[in-house]
C-alpha positions in Angstrom: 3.7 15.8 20.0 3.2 12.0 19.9 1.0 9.3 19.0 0.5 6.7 21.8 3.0 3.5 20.8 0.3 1.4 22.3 -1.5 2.7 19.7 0.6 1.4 17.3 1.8 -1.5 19.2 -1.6 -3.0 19.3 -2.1 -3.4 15.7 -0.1 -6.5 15.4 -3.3 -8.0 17.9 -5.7 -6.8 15.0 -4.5 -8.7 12.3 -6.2 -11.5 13.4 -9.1 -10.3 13.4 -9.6 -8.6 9.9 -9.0 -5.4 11.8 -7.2 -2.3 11.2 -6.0 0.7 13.3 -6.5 4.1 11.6 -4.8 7.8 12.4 -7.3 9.8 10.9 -6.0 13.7 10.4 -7.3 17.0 8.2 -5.5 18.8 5.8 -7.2 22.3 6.8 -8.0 23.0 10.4 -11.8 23.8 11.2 -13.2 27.5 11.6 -16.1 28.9 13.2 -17.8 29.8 9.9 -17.5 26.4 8.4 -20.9 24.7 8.3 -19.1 21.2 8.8 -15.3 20.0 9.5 -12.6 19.9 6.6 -12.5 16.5 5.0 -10.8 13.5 7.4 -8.6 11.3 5.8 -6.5 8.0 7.2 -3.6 6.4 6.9 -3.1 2.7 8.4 -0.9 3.0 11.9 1.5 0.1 10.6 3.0 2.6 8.1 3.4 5.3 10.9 6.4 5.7 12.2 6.2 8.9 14.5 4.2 12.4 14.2 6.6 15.6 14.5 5.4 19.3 15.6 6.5 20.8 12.4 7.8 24.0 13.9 10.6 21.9 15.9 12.2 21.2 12.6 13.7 23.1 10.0 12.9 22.7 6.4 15.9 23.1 3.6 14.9 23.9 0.3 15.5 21.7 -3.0 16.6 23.3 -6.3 14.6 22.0 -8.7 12.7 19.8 -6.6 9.0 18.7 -7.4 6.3 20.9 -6.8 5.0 18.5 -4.1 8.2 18.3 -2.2 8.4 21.5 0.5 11.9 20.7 1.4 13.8 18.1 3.7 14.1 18.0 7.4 17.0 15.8 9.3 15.8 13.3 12.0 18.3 11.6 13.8 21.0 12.0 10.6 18.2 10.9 8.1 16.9 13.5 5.7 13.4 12.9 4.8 11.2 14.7 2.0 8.2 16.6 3.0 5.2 16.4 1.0 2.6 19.4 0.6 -0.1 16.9 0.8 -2.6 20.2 1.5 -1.3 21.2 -1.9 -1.2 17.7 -3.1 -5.2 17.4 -2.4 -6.0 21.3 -3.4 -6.6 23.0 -0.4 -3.1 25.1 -0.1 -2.0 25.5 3.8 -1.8 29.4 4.9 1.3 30.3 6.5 -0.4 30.3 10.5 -2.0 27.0 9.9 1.9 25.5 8.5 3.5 27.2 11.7 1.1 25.0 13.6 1.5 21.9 11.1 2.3 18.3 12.2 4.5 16.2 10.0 4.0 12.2 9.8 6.6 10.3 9.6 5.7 7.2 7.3 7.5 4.8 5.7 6.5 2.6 2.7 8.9 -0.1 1.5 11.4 1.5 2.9 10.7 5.0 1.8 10.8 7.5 4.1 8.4 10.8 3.7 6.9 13.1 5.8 3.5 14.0 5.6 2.6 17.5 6.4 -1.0 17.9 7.7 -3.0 20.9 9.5 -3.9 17.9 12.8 -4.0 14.7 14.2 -8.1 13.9 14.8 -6.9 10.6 16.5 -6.4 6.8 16.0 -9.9 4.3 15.0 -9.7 0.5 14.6 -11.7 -0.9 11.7 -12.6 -4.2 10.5 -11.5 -4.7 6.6 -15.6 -5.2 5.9 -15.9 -1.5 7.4 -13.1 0.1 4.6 -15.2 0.2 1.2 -14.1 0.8 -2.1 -14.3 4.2 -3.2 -17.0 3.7 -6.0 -19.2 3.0 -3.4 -18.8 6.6 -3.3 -19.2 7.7 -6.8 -15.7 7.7 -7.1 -14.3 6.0 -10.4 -12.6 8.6 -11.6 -8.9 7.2 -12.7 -7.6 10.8 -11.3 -8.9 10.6 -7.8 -6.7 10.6 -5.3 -9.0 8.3 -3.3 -9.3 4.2 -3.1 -11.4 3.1 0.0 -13.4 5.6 2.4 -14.9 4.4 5.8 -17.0 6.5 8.0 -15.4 8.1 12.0 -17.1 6.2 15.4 -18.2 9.1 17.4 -19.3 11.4 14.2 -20.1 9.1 11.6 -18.1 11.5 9.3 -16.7 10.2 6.3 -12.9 9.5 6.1 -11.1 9.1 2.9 -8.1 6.3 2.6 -5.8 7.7 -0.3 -3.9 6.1 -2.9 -0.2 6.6 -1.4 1.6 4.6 -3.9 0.2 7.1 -6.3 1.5 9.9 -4.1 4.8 9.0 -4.1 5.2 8.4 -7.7 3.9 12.0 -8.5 6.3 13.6 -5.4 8.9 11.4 -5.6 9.7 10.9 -9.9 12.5 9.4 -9.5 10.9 6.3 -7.6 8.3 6.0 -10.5 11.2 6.3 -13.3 13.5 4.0 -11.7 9.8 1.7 -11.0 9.4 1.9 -14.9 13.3 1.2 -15.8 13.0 -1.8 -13.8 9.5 -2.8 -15.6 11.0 -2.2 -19.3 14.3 -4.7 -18.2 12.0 -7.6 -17.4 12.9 -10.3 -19.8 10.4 -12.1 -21.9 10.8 -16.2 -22.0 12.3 -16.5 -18.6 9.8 -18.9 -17.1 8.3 -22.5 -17.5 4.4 -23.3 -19.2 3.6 -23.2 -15.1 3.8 -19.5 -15.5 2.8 -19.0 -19.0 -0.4 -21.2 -19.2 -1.8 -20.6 -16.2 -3.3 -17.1 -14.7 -1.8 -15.5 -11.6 -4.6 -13.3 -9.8 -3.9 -10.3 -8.2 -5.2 -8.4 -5.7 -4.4 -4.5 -5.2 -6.9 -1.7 -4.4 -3.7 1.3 -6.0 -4.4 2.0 -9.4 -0.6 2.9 -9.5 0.4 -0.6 -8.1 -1.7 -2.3 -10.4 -0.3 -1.2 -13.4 2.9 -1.4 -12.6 2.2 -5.2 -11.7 0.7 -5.5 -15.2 3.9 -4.5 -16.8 5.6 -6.3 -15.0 3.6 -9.8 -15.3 3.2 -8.4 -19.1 6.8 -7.9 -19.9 7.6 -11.7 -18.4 4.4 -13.0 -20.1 2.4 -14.0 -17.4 -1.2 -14.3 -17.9 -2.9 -12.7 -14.8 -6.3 -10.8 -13.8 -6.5 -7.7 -11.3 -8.5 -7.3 -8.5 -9.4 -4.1 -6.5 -9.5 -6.3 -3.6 -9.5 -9.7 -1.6 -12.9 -10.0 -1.6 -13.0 -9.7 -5.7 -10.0 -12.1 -5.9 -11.7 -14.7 -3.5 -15.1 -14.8 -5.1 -13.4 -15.3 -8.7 -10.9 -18.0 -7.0 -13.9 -20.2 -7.0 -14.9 -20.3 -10.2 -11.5 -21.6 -11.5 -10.3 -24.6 -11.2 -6.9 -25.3 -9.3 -4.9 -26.0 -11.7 -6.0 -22.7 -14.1 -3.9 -20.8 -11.3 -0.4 -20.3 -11.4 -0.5 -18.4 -8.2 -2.1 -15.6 -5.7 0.1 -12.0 -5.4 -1.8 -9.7 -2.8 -2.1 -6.8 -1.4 -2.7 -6.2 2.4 -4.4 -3.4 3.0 -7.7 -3.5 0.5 -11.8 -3.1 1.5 -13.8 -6.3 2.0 -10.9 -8.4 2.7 -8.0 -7.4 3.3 -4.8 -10.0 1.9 -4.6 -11.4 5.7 -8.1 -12.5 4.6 -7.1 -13.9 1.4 -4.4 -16.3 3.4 -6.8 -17.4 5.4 -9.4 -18.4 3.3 -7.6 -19.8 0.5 -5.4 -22.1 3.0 -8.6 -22.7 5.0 -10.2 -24.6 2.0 -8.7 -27.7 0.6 -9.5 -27.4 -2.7 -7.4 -24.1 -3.1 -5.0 -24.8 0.4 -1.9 -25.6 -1.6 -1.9 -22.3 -4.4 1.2 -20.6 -3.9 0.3 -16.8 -2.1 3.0 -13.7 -2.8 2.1 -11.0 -0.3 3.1 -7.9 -1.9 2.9 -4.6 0.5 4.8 -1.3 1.4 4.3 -2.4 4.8 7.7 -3.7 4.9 8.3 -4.5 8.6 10.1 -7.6 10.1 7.4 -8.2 12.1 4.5 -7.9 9.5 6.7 -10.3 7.4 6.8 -12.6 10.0 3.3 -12.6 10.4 1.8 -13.2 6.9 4.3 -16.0 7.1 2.9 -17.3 10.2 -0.6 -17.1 8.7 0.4 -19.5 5.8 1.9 -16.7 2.9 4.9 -18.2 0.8 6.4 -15.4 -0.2 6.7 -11.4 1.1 7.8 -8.7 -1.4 8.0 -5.1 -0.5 6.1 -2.7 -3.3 7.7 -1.4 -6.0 10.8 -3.4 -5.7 10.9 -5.5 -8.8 14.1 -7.6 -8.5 12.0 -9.3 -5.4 8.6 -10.2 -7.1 11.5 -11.9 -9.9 12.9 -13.8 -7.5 9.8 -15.0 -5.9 8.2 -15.6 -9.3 11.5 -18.0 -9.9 11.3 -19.6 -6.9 7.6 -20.3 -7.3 8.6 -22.2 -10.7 11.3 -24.3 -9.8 9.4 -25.2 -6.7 5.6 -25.8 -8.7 6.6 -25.5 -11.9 9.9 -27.9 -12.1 11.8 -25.2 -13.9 15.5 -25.3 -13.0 17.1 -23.0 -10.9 18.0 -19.8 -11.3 21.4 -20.6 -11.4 21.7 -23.4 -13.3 20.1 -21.7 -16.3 22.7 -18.6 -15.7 25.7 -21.2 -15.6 
């Protein structure tokens, strides 16, 4: 089974445009007795690396393993962990609807899982402006699995984007633990008054993500303020004087505007053109790199890889800041 690469291919032309390409899958198949379809939920295409017929691979059990893990399967000599995202949502897969199963292949900052789910519905581009928050929805709940919903073209069904991150911290504990070891090593008093005195605003639409930013920027005693999304961040921006901001750390996938939106606007206006901007995503690409770079991002740091927001957080105050480098102050 396959996903058109054209499909995917073609996101890279959406940037641009505050536009994203959607696959959009169930969890549970539909039946005739159903008054209306099982929920539809999305995932962006950039994160999609291929969708496997789950029967054409063979799952090996983990001892021990998390509840949310169903095994591993082998692709190519990589073993990847499967995750019971049925399970993961509450609505458990029965063993004829697994036989039939398709497994997506994603990949977030370099983390490889599989996604089982009962079928593909298909692929939808968006614009940012169409993907809303999930409180729109009546959803503040700090235990939903949900962040943004948007609604399907044809149907106008409702399709719910999910908060990954937090996902793979509650399949994959030894990614949060080693997240949190990281967090709890971050020295205090490693960076200049540019750092220190002024606040760093940060956009991220995970709940996960964002606390683990705030212990981060906590533990090196970086004033900062969090934003569900770019359009948050950008209306705030305003209000604040330049020199108030240390610098701009964003997401790129968020409602309203997404962090492509973010680069644009803020080097688009000449008050704010010269802020220092961190892009900080689990789409971890060479190509996506090279893009936010091309649209006038400074700095690209995969998710939930601390020792690279550091560095970029160094290199930001010796170049802004006039702290020494790095190296000098380890010498």
């Amino acid at each position: 089974m396959s996903i058109s690469l054209e499909q995917i291919d073609k996101t890279t032309k959406l940037v641009e445009n505050n536009q994203l390409s959607l696959m959009v899958f169930q969890v549970q198949n539909p039946t005739e007795t159903q008054e209306k379809p099982p929920a539809y939920y999305g995932i962006n295409v950039f994160k999609v690396r291929e969708v496997l017929e789950a029967k054409s691979y063979g799952l090996s059990k983990l001892p021990d393993s998390n509840r949310l893990i169903e095994g591993m399967i082998q692709l190519r000599g990589k073993f990847i962990p499967v995750v019971d995202l049925p399970g993961w949502l509450g609505f458990p897969m029965s063993e004829a609807d697994r036989a039939n199963s398709v497994i997506i292949i994603a990949d977030f900052s370099h983390n490889y899982v599989g996604l089982r789910v009962a079928n593909i519905y298909g692929v939808e581009e968006k614009g940012w402006e169409e993907i809303l928050p999930a409180e729109n929805y009546g959803m503040t709940s700090e235990d939903s699995f949900v962040i943004n919903h948007t609604f399907l073209s044809q149907t106008n069904a409702l399709c719910f984007i999910l908060d990954v991150e937090r996902l793979l911290m509650e399949a994959l504990p030894e990614v949060a633990a080693k997240m949190f070891q990281e967090v709890e090593s971050v020295e205090a008093g490693q960076f200049s008054p540019f750092l220190t005195t002024r606040t760093l605003l940060v956009a991220d639409d995970s709940r996960a993500i964002q606390q683990y930013l705030a212990g981060v920027f906590n533990k090196a005693g970086i004033p900062h303020l969090m934003f569900d999304n770019g359009r948050k961040l950008l209306d705030h921006l305003v209000t604040m004087a330049p020199e108030e901001i240390s610098l701009v750390f964003t997401d790129l996938e968020m409602p309203e505007a997404s962090g492509h939106t973010v680069i644009k606007e803020i080097r688009a206006n000449p008050r704010y053109a010269k802020l220092p901007i961190v892009v900080h995503s689990s789409m971890t690409s060479e190509n996506n790199a090279r893009e936010v770079y091309r649209m006038g991002a400074d700095y690209f740091a995969g998710k939930i890889d601390t020792d690279a927001v550091i560095k970029d957080l160094h290199e930001i105050d010796v170049k802004f800041g006039g702290a020494p480098h790095r190296s000098l102050m380890l010498s």
